[in-house]
C-alpha positions in Angstrom: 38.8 75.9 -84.9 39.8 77.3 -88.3 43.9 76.8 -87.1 42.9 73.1 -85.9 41.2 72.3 -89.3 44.0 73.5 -90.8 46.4 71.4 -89.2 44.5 68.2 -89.2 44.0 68.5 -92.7 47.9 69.0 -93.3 48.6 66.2 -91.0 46.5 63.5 -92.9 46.8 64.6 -96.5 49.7 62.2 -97.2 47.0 59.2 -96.5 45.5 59.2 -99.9 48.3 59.7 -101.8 50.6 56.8 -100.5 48.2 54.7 -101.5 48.8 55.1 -105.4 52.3 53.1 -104.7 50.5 49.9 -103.5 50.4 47.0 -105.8 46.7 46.1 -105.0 44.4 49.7 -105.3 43.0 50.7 -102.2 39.2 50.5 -102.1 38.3 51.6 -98.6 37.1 54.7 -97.3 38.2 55.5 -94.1 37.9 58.1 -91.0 39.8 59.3 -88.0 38.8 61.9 -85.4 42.3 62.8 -85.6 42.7 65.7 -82.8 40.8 63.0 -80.2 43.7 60.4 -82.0 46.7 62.7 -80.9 45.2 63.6 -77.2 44.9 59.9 -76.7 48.5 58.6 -77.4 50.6 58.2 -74.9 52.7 60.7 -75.5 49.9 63.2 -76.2 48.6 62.4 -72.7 51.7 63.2 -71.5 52.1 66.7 -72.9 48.8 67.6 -72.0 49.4 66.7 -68.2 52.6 68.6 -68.5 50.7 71.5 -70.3 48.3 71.4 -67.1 51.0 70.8 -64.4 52.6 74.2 -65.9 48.8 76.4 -66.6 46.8 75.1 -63.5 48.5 77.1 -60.8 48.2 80.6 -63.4 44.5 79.8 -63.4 43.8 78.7 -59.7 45.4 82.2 -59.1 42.9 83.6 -61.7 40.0 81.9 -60.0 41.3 83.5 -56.9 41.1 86.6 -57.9 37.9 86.5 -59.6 36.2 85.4 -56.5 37.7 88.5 -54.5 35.8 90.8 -57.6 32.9 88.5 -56.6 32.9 89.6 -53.1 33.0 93.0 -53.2 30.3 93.3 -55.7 28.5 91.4 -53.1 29.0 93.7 -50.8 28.9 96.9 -52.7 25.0 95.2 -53.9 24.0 94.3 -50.0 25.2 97.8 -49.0 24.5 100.1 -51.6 21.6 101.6 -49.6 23.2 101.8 -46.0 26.9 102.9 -46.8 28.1 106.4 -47.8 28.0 107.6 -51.2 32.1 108.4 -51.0 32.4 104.5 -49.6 29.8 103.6 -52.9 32.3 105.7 -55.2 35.4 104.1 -53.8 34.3 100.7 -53.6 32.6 100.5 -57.3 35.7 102.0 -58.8 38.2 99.4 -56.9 36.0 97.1 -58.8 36.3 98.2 -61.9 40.2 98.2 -61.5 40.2 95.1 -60.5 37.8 94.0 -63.4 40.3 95.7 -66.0 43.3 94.0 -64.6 41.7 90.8 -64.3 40.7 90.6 -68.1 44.2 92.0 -68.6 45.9 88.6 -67.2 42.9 86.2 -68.3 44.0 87.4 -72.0 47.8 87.0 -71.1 46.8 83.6 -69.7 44.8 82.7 -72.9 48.0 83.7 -75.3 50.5 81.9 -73.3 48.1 78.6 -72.8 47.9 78.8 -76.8 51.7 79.2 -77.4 52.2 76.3 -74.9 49.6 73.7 -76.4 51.1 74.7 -79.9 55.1 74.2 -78.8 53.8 70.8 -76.6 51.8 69.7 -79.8 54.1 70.8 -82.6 56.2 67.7 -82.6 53.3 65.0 -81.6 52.0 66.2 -84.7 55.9 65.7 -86.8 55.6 61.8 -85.4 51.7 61.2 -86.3 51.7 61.9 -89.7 53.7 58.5 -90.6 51.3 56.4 -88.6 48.5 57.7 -90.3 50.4 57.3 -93.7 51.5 53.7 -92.5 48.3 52.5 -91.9 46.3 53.7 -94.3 49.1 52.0 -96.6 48.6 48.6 -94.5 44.8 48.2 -94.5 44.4 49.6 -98.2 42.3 53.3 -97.2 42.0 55.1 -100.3 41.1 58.1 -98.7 40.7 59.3 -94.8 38.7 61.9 -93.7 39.1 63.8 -90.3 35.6 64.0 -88.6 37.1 66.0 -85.9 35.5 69.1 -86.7 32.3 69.4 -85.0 31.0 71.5 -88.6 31.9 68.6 -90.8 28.7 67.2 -93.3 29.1 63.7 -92.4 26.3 62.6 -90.8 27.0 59.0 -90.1 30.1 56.4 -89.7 30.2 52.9 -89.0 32.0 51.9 -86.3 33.9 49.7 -89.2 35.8 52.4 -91.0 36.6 54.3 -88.2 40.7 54.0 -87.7 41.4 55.7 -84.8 41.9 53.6 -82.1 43.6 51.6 -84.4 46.2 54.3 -85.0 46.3 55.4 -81.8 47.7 51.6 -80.9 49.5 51.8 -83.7 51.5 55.1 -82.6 52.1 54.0 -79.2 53.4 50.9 -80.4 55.8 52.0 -82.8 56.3 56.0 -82.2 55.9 56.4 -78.7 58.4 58.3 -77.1 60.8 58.7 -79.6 62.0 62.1 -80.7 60.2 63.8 -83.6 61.5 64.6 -86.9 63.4 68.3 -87.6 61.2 69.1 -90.2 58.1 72.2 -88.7 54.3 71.8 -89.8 51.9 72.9 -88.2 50.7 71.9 -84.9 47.5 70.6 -83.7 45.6 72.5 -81.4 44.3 70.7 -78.5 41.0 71.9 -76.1 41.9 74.9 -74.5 41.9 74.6 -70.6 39.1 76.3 -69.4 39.6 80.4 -68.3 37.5 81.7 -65.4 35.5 84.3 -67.5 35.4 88.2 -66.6 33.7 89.0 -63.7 30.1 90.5 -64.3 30.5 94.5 -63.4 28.4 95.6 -60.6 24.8 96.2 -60.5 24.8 100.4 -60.7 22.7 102.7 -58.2 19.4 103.5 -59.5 
C-alpha cells in the first residue's frame, strides 16, 4: 500500500500546479480514486486481462497442489489411530515437504505477479498523468486529492467533485492505445490476484 500511495501521489502532483498558468484561478477542489481510474481505462483493462491470461494458469497449478496437501492431511487425521506409526512418520513428513515447497513457489508466484503488474502498469501510469493534468486544467481544479487509499481522513465526497469517471472518458478518448512516453516513474500497483494461502500443517498425535 505504501508503494501504491507513493505512486498515486507522483502521478497526480502536476494537477495543482498547472493550474497557476490559467488566466482565470482555479477555485475547485477536486478528487479521484485514481488506482480504480487506471484499472478502468481501456487500456488498463486490457493489461490486467493480459496480466491474468499470463498468472492464472501458475495459480490454478498452485491451487492444485494445495488441494493434494489437503488430502493427505485428511487422511493422515482419519487414520492416525488405525495406521502404523512408520506409515504416521512417513506420511506427516511428505507433508511437511510438500508444505515447504509449496510456500516456496506461492512466494516465487507473489514476486513474479508484482514484477508483472508493475512492467504492465508502468507505462499506463506515463500516459495518465497528462489527462489528469489536462483536466484539472479544463474544469479549473485547484487541487486533486487521491482517495484511493483506504487510510485516507476524508470522510465524505460529493458525488460533484469527484473526476474520475470523467477522466477515465477522457483517457480513453484521447490516450487510449497509444504508446506511452520514454520518460520512467513509478508505476501504480494494481490489486494483487489472489494466492491460495499455505496449507494448515497437520493436526500432530497426541
Amino acid at each position: 500500500m505504501r508503494y501504491t500511495a507513493l505512486a498515486l501521489s507522483c502521478l497526480i502532483s502536476g494537477a495543482a500546479g498547472i493550474a497557476t498558468a490559467q488566466t482565470a484561478t482555479p477555485t475547485k477542489f477536486c478528487v479521484i480514486q485514481a488506482e480504480a481510474a487506471l484499472v478502468s481505462t481501456k487500456d488498463g483493462q486490457a493489461g490486467v486481462a493480459e496480466l491474468q491470461k499470463t498468472l492464472d494458469p501458475k495459480k490454478a497449478d498452485l491451487e492444485k497442489k494445495q488441494s493434494v496437501i489437503r488430502d493427505k492431511q485428511d487422511t493422515l487425521q482419519r487414520q492416525s489411530t488405525t495406521m502404523s506409526q512408520t506409515r504416521r512418520d512417513e506420511l506427516t513428513r511428505e507433508i511437511d515437504q510438500l508444505n515447504k515447497s509449496f510456500t516456496r513457489e506461492v512466494e516465487d508466484y507473489n514476486a513474479e505477479a508484482e514484477n508483472a503488474q508493475r512492467k504492465v502498469l508502468d507505462s499506463l501510469t506515463e500516459k495518465f498523468k497528462p489527462v489528469i493534468d489536462k483536466y484539472a486544467k479544463d474544469n479549473g481544479c485547484a487541487i486533486v486529492f487521491n482517495v484511493s487509499d483506504p487510510n485516507t481522513p476524508v470522510l465524505y465526497i460529493s458525488d460533484s467533485i469527484d473526476i474520475t469517471k470523467d477522466v477515465v472518458d477522457l483517457y480513453d478518448k484521447t490516450v487510449a492505445g497509444k504508446p506511452a512516453p520514454s520518460a520512467s516513474k513509478p508505476a501504480v500497483a494494481a490489486p494483487k490476484p489472489a494466492t491460495p494461502a499455505p496449507a494448515p500443517a497437520p493436526a500432530k498425535k497426541p
